[in-house]
DSSP file (Angstrom, degrees, kcal/mol; ACC not computed):
  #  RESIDUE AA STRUCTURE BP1 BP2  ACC     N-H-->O    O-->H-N    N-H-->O    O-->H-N    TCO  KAPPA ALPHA  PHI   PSI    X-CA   Y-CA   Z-CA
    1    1 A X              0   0    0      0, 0.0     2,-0.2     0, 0.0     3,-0.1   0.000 360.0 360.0 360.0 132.4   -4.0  -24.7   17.5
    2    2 A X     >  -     0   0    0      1,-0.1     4,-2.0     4,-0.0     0, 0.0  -0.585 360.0 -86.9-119.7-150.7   -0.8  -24.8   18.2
    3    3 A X  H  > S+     0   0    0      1,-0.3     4,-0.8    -2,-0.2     3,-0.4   0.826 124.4  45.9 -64.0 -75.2    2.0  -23.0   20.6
    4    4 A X  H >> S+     0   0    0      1,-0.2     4,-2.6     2,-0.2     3,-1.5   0.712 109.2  51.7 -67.3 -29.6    2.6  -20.2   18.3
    5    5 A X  H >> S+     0   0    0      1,-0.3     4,-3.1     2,-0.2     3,-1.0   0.911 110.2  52.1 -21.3 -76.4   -1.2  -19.4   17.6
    6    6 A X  H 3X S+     0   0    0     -4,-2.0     4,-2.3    -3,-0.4    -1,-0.3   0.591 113.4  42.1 -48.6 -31.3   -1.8  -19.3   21.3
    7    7 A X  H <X S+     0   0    0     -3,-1.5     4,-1.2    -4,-0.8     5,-0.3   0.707 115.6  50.8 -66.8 -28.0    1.2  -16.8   21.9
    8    8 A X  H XX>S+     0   0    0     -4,-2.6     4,-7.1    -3,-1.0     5,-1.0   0.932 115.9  41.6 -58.4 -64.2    0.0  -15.0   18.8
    9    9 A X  H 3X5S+     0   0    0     -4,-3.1     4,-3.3    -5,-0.3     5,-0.2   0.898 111.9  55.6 -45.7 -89.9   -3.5  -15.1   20.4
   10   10 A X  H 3X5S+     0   0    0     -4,-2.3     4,-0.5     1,-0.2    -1,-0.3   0.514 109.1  46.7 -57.8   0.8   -2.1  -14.2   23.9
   11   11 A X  H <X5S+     0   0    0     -4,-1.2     4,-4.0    -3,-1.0    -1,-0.2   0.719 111.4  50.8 -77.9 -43.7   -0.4  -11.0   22.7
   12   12 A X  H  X5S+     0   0    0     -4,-7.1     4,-2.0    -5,-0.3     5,-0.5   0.984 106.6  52.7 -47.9 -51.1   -3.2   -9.8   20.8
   13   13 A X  H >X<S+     0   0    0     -4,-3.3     4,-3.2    -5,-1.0     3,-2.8   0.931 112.2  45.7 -48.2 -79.1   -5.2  -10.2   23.5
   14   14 A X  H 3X S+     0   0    0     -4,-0.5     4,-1.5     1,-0.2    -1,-0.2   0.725 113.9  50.7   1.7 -81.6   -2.7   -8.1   25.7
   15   15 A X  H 3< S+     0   0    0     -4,-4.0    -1,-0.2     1,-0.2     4,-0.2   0.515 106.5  50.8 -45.0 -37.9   -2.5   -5.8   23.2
   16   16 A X  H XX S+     0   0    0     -3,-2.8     4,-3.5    -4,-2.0     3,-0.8   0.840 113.9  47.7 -60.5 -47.0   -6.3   -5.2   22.6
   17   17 A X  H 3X S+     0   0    0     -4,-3.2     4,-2.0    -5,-0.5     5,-0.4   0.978 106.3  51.5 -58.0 -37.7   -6.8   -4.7   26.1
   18   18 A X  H 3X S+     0   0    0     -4,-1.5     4,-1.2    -5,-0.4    -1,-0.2   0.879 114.5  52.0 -69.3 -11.8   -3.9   -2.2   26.7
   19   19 A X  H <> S+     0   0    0     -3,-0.8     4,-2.9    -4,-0.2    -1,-0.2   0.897 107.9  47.8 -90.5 -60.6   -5.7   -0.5   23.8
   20   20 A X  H  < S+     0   0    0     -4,-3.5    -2,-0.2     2,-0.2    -1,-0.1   0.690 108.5  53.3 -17.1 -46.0   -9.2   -0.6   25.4
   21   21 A X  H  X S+     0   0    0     -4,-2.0     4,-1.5    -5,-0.3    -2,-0.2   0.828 113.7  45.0 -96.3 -43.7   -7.9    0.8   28.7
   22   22 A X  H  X S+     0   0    0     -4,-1.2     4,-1.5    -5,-0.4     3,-0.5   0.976 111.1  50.4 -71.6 -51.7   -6.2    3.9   26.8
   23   23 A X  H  < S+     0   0    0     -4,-2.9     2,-2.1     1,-0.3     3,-0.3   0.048 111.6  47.7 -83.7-145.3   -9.0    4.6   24.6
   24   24 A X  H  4 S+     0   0    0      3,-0.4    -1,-0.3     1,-0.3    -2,-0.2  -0.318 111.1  53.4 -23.8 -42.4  -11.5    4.7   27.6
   25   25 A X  H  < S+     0   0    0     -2,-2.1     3,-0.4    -4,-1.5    -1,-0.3   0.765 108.9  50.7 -59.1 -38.1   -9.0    6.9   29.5
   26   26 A X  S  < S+     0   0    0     -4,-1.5    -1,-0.2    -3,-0.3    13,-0.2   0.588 125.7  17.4 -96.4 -21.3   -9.0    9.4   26.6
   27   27 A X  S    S-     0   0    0     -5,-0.3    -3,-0.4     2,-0.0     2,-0.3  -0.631  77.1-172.9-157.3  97.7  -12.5    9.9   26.1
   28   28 A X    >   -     0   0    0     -3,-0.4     3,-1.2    -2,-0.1     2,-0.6  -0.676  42.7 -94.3 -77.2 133.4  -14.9    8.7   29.2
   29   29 A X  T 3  S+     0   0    0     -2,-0.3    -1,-0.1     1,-0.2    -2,-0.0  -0.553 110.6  20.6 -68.4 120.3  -18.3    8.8   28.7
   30   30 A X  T 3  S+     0   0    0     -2,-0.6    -1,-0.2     1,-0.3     2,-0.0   0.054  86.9 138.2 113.6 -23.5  -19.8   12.0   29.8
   31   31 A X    <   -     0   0    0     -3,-1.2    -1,-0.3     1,-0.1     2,-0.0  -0.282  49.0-121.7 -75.5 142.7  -16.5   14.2   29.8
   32   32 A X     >  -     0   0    0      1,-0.1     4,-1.8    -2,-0.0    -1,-0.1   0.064  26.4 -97.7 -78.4 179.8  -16.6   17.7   28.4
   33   33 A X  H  > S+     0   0    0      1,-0.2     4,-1.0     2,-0.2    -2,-0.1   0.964 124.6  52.3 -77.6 -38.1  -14.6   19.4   25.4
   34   34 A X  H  > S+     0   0    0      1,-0.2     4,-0.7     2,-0.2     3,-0.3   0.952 106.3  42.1 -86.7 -18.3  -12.5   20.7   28.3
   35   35 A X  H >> S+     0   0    0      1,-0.2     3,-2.4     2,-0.1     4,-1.3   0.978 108.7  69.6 -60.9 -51.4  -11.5   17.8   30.3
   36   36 A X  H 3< S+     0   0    0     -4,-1.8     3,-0.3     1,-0.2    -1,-0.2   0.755  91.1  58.0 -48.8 -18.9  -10.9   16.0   26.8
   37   37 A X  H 3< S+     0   0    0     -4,-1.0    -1,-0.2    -3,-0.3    -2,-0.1   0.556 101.2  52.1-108.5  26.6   -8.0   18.1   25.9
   38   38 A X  H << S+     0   0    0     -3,-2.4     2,-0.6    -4,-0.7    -1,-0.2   0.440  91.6  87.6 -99.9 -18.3   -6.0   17.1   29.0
   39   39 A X     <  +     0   0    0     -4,-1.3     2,-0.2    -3,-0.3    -1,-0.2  -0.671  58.6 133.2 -82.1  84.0   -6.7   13.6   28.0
   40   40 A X     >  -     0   0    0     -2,-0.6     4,-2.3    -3,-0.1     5,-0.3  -0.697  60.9-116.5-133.6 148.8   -3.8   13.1   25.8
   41   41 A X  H  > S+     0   0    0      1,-0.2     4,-4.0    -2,-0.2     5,-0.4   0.945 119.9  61.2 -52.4 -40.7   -1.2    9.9   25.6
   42   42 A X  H  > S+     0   0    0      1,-0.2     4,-3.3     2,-0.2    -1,-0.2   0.897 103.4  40.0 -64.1 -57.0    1.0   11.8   26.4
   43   43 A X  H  > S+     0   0    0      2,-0.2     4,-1.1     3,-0.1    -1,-0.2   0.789 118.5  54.7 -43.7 -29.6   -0.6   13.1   30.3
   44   44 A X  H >X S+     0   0    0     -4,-2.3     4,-3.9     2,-0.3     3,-1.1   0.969 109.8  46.9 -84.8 -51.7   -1.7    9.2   30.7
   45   45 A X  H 3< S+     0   0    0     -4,-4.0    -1,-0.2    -5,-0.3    -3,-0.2   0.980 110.0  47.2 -60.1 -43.1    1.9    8.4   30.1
   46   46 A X  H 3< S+     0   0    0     -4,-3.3    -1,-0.3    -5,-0.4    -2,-0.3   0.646 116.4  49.3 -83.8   6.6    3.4   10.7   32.3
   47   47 A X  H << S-     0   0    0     -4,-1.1    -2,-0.2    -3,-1.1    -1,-0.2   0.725  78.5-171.8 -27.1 -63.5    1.0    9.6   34.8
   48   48 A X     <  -     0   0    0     -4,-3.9     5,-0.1    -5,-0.1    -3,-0.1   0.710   9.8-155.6  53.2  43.6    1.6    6.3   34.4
   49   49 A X    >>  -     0   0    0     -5,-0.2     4,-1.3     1,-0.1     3,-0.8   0.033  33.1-112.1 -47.0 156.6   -1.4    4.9   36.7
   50   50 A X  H >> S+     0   0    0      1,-0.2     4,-3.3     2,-0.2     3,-0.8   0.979 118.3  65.3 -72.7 -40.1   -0.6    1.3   37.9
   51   51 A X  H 34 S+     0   0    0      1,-0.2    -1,-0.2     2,-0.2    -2,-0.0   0.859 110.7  38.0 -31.9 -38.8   -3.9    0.1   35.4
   52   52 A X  H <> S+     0   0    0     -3,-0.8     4,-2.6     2,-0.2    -1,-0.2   0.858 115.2  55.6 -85.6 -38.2   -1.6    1.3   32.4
   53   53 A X  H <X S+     0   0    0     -4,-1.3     4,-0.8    -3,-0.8    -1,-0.2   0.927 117.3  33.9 -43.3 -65.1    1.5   -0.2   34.4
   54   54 A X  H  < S+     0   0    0     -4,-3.3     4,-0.3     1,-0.2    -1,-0.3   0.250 111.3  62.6 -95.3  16.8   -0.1   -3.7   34.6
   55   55 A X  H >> S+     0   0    0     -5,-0.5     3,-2.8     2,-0.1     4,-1.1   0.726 114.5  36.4 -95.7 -66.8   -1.9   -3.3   31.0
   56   56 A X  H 3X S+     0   0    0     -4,-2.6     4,-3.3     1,-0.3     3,-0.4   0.724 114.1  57.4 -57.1 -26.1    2.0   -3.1   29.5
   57   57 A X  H 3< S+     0   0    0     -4,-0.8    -1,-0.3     1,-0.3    -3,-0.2   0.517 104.8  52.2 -90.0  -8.8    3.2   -5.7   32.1
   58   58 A X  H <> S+     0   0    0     -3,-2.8     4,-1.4    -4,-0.3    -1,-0.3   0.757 114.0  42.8 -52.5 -40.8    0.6   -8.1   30.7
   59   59 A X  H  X S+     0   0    0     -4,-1.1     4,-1.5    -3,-0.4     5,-0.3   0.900 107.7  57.9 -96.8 -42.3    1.9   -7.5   27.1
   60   60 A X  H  X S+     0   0    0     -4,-3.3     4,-1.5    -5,-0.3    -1,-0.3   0.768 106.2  49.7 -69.1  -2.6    5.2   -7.6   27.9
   61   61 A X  H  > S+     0   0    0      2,-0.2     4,-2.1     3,-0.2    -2,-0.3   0.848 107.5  47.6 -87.5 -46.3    4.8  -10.8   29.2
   62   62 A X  H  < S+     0   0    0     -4,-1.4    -2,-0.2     1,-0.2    -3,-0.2   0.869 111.8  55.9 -63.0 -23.5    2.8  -12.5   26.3
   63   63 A X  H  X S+     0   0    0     -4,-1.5     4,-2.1     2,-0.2     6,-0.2   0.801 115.0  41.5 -98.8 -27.5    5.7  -10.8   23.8
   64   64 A X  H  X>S+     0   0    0     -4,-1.5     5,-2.1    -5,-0.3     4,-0.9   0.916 110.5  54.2 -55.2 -48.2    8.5  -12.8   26.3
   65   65 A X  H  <5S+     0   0    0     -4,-2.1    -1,-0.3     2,-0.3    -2,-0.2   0.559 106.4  55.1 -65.2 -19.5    6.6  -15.6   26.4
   66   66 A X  H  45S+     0   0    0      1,-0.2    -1,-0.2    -5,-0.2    -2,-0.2   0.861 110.2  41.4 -54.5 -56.5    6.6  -15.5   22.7
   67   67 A X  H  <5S-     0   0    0     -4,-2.1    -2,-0.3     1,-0.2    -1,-0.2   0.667 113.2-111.2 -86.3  11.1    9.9  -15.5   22.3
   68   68 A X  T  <5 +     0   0    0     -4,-0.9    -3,-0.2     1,-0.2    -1,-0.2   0.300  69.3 153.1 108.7   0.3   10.8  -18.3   25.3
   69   69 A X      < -     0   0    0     -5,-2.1    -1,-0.2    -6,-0.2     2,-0.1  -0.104  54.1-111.4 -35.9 146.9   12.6  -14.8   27.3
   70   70 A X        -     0   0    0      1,-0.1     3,-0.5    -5,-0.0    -1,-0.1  -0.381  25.4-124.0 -54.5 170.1   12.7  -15.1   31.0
   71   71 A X  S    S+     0   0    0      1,-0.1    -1,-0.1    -2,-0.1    -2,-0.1   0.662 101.7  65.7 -91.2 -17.8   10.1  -12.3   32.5
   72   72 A X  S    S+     0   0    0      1,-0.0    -1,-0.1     0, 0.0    -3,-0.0   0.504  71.6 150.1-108.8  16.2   12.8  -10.5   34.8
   73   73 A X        -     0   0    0     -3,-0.5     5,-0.0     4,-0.1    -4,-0.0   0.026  46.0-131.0 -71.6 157.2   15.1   -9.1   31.9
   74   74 A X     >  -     0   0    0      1,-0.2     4,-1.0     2,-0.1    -1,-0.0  -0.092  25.7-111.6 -62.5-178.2   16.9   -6.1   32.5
   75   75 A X  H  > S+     0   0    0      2,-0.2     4,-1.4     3,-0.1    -1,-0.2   0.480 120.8  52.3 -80.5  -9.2   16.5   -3.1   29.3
   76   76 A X  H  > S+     0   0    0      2,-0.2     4,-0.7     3,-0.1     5,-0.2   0.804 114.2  47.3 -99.9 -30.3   20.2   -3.4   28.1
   77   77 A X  H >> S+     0   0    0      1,-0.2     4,-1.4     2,-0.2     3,-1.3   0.949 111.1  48.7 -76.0 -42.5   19.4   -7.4   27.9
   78   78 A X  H 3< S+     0   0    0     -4,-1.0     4,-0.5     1,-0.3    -1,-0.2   0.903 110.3  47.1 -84.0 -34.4   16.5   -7.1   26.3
   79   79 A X  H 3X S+     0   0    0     -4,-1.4     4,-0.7     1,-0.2    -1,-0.3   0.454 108.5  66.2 -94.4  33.5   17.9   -4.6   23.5
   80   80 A X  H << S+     0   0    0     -3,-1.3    -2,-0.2    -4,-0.7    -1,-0.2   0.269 107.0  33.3 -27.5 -41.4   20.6   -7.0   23.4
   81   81 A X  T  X S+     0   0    0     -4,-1.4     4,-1.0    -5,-0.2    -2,-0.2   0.413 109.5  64.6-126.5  17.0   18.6   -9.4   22.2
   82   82 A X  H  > S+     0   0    0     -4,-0.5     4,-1.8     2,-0.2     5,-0.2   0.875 107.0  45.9 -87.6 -50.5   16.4   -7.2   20.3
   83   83 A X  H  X S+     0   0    0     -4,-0.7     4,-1.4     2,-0.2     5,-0.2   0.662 108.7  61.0 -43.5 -22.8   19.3   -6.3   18.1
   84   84 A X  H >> S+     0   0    0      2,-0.2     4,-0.9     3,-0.2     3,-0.6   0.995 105.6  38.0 -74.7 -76.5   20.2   -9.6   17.9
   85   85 A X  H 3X S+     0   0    0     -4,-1.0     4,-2.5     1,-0.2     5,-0.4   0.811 115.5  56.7 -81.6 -20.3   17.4  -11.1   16.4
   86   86 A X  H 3X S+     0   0    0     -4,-1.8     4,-3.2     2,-0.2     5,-0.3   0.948 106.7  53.8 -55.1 -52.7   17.0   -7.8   14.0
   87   87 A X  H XX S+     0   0    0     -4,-1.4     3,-1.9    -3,-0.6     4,-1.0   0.784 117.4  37.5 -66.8-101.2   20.8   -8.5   12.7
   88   88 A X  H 3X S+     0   0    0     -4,-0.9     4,-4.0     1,-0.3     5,-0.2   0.567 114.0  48.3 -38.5 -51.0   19.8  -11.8   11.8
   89   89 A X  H 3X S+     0   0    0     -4,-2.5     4,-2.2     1,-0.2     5,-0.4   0.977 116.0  48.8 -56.6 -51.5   16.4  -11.3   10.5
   90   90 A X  H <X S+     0   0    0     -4,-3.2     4,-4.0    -3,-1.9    -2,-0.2   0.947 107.2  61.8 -61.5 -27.0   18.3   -8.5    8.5
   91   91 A X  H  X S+     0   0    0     -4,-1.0     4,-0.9    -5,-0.3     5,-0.2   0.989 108.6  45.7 -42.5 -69.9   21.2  -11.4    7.4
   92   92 A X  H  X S+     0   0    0     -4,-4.0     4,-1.5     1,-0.3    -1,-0.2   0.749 100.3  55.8 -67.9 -30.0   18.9  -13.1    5.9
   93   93 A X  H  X S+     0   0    0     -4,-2.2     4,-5.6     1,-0.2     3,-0.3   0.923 111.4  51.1 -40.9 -62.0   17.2  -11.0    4.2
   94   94 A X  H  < S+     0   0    0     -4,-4.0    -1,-0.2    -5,-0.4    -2,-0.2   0.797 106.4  49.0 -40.4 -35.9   20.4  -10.2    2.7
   95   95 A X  H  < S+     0   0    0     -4,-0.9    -1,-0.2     1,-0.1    -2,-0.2   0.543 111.0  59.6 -99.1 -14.0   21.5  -13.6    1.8
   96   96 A X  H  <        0   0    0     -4,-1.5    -2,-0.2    -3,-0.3    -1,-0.1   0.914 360.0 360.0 -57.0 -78.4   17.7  -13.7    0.2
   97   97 A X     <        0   0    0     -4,-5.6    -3,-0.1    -5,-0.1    -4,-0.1   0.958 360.0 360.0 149.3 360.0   18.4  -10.9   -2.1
């Protein structure tokens, strides 16, 4: 396997889980029609329980660690250098054709 697999692999993973943790949150086993329609993404997000916290801070860490990021960037760095590799990826595309 190599290094990207294994980032591939450790984002999925992330990603399953954070997926896992919401869908359990949105319908527990045993909850009634009315508790279910107060579980919505939308309450969990504006909740924002520390599980959900450290489920995203997992992923965002396998998706840094993809791309070789440090872990402690700020949000203007990081869509700094999301735009960045989007302008390029779009460059080429162009110069494709």
């Amino acid at each position: 396997m190599g290094l990207l697999d294994g980032r591939v692999r450790a984002i999925a993973e992330a990603a399953r889980e954070l997926v896992r943790l919401r869908d359990a949150w949105l319908n527990p086993a045993g909850a009634d029609e009315s508790e279910l329609k107060g579980r919505t993404l939308t309450n969990l997000y504006n909740q924002r329980p520390e599980w959900l916290r450290q489920a995203h801070a997992r992923l965002d860490a396998a998706v840094f660690a993809a791309y070789g990021w440090p872990g402690d960037l700020g949000k203007e760095e990081i869509l700094g250098r999301l735009l960045a590799l989007n302008l390029a990826r779009a460059g080429k595309a162009y110069l494709r054709g």
